[in-house]
C-alpha positions as CSV (number, residue, x, y, z in Angstrom):
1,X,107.3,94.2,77.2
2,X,107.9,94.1,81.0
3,X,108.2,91.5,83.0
4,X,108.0,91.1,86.7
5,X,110.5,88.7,88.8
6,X,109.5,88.3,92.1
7,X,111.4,86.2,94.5
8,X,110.5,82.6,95.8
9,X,110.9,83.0,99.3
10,X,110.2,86.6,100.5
11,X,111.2,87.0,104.3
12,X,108.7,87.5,107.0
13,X,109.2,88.6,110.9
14,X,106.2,88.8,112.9
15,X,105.4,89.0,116.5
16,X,102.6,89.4,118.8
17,X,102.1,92.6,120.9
18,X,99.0,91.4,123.3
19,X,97.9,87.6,122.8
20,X,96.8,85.2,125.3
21,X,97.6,82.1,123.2
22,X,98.7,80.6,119.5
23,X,96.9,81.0,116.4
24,X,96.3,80.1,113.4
25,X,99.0,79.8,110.4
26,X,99.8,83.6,108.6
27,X,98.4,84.1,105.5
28,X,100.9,86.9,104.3
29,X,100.1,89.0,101.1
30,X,103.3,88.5,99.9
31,X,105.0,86.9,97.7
32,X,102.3,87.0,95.3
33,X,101.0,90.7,93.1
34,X,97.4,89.9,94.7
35,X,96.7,90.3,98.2
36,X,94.8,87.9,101.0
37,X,91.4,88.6,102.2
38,X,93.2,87.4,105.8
39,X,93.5,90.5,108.2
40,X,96.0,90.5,110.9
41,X,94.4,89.6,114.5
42,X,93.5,92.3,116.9
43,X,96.9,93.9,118.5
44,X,99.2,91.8,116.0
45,X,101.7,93.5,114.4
46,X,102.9,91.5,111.4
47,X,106.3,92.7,109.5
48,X,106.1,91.8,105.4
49,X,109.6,92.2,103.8
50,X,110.9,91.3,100.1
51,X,112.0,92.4,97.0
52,X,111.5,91.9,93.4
53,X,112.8,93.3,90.1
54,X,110.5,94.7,87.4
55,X,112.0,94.6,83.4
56,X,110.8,96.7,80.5
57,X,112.3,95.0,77.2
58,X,112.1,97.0,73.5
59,X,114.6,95.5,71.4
60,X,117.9,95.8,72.7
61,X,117.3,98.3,75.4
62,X,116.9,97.4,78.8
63,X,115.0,99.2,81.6
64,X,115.5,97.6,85.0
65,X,113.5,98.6,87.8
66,X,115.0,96.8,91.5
67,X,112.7,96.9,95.0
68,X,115.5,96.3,97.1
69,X,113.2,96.6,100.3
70,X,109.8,96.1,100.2
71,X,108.6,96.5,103.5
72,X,104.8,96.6,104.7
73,X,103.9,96.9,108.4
74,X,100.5,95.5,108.9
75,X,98.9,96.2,112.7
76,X,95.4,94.5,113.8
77,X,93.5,98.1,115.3
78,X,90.1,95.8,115.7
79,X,88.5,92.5,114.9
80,X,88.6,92.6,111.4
81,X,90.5,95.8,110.9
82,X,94.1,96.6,110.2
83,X,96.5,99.5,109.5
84,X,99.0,99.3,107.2
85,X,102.1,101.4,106.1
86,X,104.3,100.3,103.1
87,X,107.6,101.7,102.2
88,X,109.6,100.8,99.3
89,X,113.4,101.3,98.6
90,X,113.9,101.6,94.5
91,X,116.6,102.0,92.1
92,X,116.8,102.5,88.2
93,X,118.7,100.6,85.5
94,X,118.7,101.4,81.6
95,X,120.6,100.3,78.9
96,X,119.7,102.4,76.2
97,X,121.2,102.3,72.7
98,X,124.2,100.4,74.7
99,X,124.5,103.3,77.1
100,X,124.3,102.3,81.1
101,X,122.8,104.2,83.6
102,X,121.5,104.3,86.7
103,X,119.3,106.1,89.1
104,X,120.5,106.8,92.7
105,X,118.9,104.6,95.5
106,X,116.3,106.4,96.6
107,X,112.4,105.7,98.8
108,X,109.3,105.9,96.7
109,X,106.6,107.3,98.1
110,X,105.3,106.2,101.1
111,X,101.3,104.8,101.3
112,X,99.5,104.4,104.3
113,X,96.0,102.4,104.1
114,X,94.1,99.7,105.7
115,X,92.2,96.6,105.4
116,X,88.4,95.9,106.5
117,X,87.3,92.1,106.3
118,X,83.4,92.4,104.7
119,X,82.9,89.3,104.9
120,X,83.3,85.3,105.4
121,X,83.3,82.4,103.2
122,X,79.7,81.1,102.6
123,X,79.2,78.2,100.1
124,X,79.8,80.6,96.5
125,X,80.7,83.8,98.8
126,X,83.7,84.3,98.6
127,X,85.8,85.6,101.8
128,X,85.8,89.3,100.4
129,X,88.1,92.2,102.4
130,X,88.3,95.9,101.0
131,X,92.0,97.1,100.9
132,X,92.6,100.6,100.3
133,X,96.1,103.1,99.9
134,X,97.1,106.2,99.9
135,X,100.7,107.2,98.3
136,X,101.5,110.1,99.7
137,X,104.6,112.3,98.1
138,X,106.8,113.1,100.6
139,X,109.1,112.1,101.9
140,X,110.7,110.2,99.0
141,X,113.5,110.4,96.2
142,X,113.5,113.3,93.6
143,X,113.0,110.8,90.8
144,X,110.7,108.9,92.5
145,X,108.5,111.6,93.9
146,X,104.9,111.9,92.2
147,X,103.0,115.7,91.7
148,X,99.9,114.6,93.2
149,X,98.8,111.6,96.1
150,X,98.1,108.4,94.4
151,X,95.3,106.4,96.0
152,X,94.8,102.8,95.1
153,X,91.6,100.2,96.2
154,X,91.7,96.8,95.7
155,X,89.1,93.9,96.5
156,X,90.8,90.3,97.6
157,X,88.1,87.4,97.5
158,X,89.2,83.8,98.4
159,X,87.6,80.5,98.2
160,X,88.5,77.4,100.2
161,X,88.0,74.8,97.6
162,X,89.4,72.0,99.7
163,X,91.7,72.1,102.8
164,X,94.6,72.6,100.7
165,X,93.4,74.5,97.9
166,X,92.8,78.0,97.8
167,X,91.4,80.1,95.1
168,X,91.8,84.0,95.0
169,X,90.9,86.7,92.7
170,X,91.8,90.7,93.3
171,X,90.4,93.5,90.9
172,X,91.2,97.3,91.7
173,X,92.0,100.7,90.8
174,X,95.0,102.8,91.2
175,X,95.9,106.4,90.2
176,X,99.4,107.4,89.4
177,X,100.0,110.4,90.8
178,X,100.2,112.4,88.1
179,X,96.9,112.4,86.5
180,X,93.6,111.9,87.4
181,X,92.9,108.5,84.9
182,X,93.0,105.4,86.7
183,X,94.8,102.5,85.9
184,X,92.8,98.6,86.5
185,X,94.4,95.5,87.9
186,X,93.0,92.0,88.5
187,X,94.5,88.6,89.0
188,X,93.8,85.2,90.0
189,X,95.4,82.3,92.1
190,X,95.6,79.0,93.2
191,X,97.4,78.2,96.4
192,X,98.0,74.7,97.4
193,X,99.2,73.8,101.0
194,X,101.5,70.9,101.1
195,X,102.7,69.1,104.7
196,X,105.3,70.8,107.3
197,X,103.5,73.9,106.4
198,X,105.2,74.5,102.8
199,X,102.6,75.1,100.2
200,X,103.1,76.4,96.1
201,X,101.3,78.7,94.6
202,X,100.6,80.2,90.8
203,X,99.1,83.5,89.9
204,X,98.1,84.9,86.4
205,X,97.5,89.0,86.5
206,X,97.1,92.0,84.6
207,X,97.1,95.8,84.2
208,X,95.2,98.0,82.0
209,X,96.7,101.5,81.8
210,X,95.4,105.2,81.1
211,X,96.2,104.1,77.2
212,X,93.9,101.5,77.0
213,X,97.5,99.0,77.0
214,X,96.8,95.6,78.0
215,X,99.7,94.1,80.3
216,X,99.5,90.3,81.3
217,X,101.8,88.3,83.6
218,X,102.4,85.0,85.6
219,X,103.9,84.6,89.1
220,X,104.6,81.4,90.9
221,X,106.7,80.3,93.7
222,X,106.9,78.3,97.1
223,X,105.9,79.5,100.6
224,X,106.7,78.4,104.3
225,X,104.5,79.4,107.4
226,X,104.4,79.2,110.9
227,X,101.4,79.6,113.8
228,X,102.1,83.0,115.5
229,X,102.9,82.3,119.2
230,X,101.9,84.3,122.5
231,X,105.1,86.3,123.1
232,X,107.4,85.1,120.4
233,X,109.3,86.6,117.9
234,X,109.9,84.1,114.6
235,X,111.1,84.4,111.0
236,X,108.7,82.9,108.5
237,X,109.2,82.2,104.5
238,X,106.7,82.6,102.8
C-alpha cells in the first residue's frame, strides 16, 4: 500500500519580469497531485517549490520515498502558453526485515514541458489546458536515472461552480522510462476560497499501472494567495 503525504502549505516565490500593472490572484498547481488549467501570464515567471514524502507499506517493511525539493519554474512565452522545467531533489528510505537503509541524495531526472490553454469556461465546458513533459535522463542520480526519456500528458479541466467553488478533474498518461507501457492517472477536486485570500481544498486520485494495479488516494490541505504586482517580488503559501 503506498501512501502520499504532501505538505499543507507548499512555498511559492513569484515575480514579474515585464508587467504594466497587478493581476489577478495565482492559481498555483501545487500543493495538490492535479494540476490547474491557469497558465502563467505572458513574460511572468512564476517559481513553484515544495516537498512531500511518498510511503510503500507491506507488513512491517517500510519504503520511504522524500522530495526534499520540488521545484517547477513556470515562464508565460505567449498568451496562453507557458514553459516549464521541473526538478526534483529525492532520497530513499527502507526498512526491510528490520534492516535500515538509505539511498544517497541525489536529482531525479529532469522534465522540461509546457502548458497550452485550449480553452475557456463556457456553461458545461469546462476551462481545459493540455500539459505535456518530457523526463529526460541526464543529468540526475545513478539510482534515480531512467534507460529511456519518460514523457507524460495530462489534461486539467476546471469548472467555476460559484465564486468560491472550484471543481477540477485531470486524466493523463505517463511512461516510466523503462518500458514502453503507459501508466493512467486521473483525479478530481474541489477548491473552496475562503476570505483574506485563504481557501481549502480536497482531492481524491488515482493510478493505474503497466499491471493492471489499481492505486487510489486522498489529498487535502489549506492554501494562501496573493495578486502578482508590477515589479514585486512576494512569497505566497499556497
Amino acid at each position: 500500500m503506498k501512501t502520499y503525504l504532501t505538505p499543507l502549505l507548499i512555498i511559492l516565490v513569484l515575480f514579474t519580469l515585464n508587467a504594466q500593472e497587478s493581476i489577478s490572484p495565482i492559481q498555483p498547481d501545487r500543493p495538490g497531485l492535479g494540476e490547474s488549467s491557469q497558465v502563467v501570464p505572458k513574460k511572468y515567471l512564476q517559481i513553484e517549490m515544495g516537498g512531500n514524502l511518498s510511503i510503500d507499506a507491506e507488513g512491517a517493511d517500510r519504503l520511504y520515498e522524500v522530495a526534499w525539493n520540488n521545484t517547477t519554474l513556470r515562464y508565460g512565452l505567449f498568451e496562453n502558453f507557458e514553459l516549464r522545467l521541473a526538478i526534483n531533489l529525492i532520497q530513499n528510505y527502507s526498512i526491510l526485515q528490520g534492516v535500515k537503509e538509505n539511498s544517497p541524495l541525489g536529482f531525479s531526472p529532469c522534465s522540461f514541458g509546457c502548458k497550452a490553454k485550449i480553452t475557456e469556461q463556457k456553461g458545461a465546458i469546462p476551462r481545459t489546458s493540455l500539459l505535456g513533459y518530457i523526463a529526460i535522463p541526464y543529468p540526475s542520480a545513478s539510482f534515480l536515472k531512467t534507460s529511456f526519456i519518460a514523457p507524460s500528458i495530462l489534461v486539467p479541466m476546471e469548472w467555476d461552480l460559484t465564486d468560491q467553488l472550484l471543481f477540477t478533474v485531470n486524466t493523463g498518461v505517463f511512461w516510466n522510462g523503462e518500458d514502453a507501457i503507459p501508466d493512467y492517472f486521473a483525479s478530481i477536486g474541489l477548491d473552496y476560497a475562503l476570505p483574506k485570500n485563504w481557501g481549502v481544498f480536497i482531492e481524491a486520485y488515482m493510478n493505474l499501472d503497466e499491471n493492471a494495479l489499481f492505486l487510489p488516494g486522498a489529498n487535502a490541505g489549506v492554501r494562501e494567495s496573493y495578486p502578482i504586482y508590477n515589479s514585486t517580488c512576494l512569497p505566497v503559501l499556497a
